[in-house]
C-alpha positions, 0 to 999 in steps of 0.5 A: 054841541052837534050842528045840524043842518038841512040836508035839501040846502046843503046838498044843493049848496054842493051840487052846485058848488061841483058844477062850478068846479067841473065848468072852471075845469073845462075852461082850463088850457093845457098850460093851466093845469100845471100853474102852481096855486098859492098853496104849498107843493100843488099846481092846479092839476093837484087841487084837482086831484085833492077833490077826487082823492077826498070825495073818491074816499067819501064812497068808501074805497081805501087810499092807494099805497103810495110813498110821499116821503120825497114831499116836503110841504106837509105839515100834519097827519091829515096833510099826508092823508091828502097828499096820498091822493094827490100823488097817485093823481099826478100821472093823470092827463087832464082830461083823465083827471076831468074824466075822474072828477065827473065820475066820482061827483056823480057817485057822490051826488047820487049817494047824497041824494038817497040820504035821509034828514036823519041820515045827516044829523047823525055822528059823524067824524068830520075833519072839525072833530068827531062829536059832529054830524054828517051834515057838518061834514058835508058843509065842511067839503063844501067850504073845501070846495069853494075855497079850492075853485077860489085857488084855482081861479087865482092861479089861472088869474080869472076873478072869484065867484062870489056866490052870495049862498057860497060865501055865507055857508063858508062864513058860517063854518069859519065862525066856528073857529074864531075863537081859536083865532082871537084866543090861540092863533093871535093870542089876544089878551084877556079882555080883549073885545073884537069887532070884525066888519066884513064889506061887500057880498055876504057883508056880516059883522062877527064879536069876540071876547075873550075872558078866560077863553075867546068866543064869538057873543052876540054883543060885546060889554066893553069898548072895541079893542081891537077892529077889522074892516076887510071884504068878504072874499079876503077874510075868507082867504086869511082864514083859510091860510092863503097868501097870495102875495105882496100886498094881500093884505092892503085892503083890512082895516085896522082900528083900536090897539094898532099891534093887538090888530096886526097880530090879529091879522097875521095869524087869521089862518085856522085851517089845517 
């Protein structure tokens, strides 16, 4: 079923969101913008040249030929997509890069700003399937973005920002795949019931159970099979596929079936 959005609140979730991302960037030193990040092949000069390439492709314009053949870090077709960008992005300073990123954001915000309601609750494709809608796509670039500023700031060793808007509208989009963690991901078995707790800013409790096919459920029929306890910002990194270190993974809480939960927790990652 299509997920319909507002389009005022999520475009202002995204103008906000690019703010934060131009104002980390400003405050990066030279040295910062080649820090590898946790994520595979990218520093933070890539994680940068990501977000051009992505919203530089939201305005129309068709990829650069570039060859990525030499690159070994990727997994999928839609990782060789990003990477096309990225590659054509690295020879850039940090101050082009900046210069790029403002210029693109501009375009982009303008162009989202003309939208209608209507225009966001049309089909759209969207990186989560095709039977969506724009609005969908938009919370998507948002939940890529954050995510994103979060790598840098881990990279570069300052805290994350911990909006509670950001954190919720990220929340929201990562329940739409818990069912593909509990039921593919960790393959939890049938009958299975799940409890997630998640503490601090945006605290929220998720319910899965898994009878023939696992679902998030308003309430679960069955005692807990299987329950985490971990914050917000941490939940949000194991889904999200990042491993940032030895002990990252310290603050979860494990209850019920003590194997059923640490297959759980080693297979949160639902991002491509």
């Amino acid at each position: 079923m299509p997920t319909y959005l507002d389009k005022d609140t999520t475009v202002g979730l995204l103008r906000r969101q690019y703010a934060a991302l131009a104002s980390l960037a400003a405050g990066l030193s030279d040295s910062h913008w080649q820090t590898p990040t946790c994520l595979p092949g990218w520093t933070v000069h890539d994680v940068y040249g990501h977000i051009v390439g992505t919203e530089t492709m939201m305005t129309g314009q068709a990829p650069p030929d570039v060859d990525v053949s030499h690159l070994g870090h990727m997994q999928n077709p839609i990782a060789e997509a990003n990477e096309v960008w990225v590659e054509s992005l690295r020879p850039l300073s940090a101050a082009e890069l900046r210069a790029r990123f403002d210029q693109v954001i501009a375009e982009r915000l303008d162009a989202l700003d003309a939208m209608t309601q209507a225009d966001f609750d049309a089909p759209s494709w969207t990186p989560a399937g095709k039977d969506e809608t724009y609005g969908r796509f938009m919370r998507i670039r948002h939940y890529d973005c954050y995510m994103h500023e979060q790598d840098v700031r881990a990279a570069v060793g300052e805290a994350p920002r911990l909006d509670v808007a950001d954190l919720a509208s990220s929340l929201d989009e990562v329940a739409t795949g818990l069912g593909y963690i509990v039921g593919r991901r960790a393959g939890l078995p049938d009958g299975s019931r799940v409890r997630i707790e998640l503490r601090g800013p945006a605290a929220r409790t998720f319910l899965v159970a898994v009878d023939g096919r696992a679902s998030v459920v308003d309430r679960l029929d069955g005692p807990v099979t299987v329950g985490l306890s971990l914050p917000v910002p941490l939940f949000l990194r194991l889904t999200g596929g990042r491993d940032d270190g030895p002990g990252s993974t310290d603050p979860v809480e494990l209850t019920g079936d003590q194997a059923l939960g640490a297959q759980l927790v080693a297979n949160l990652a639902f991002t491509i």
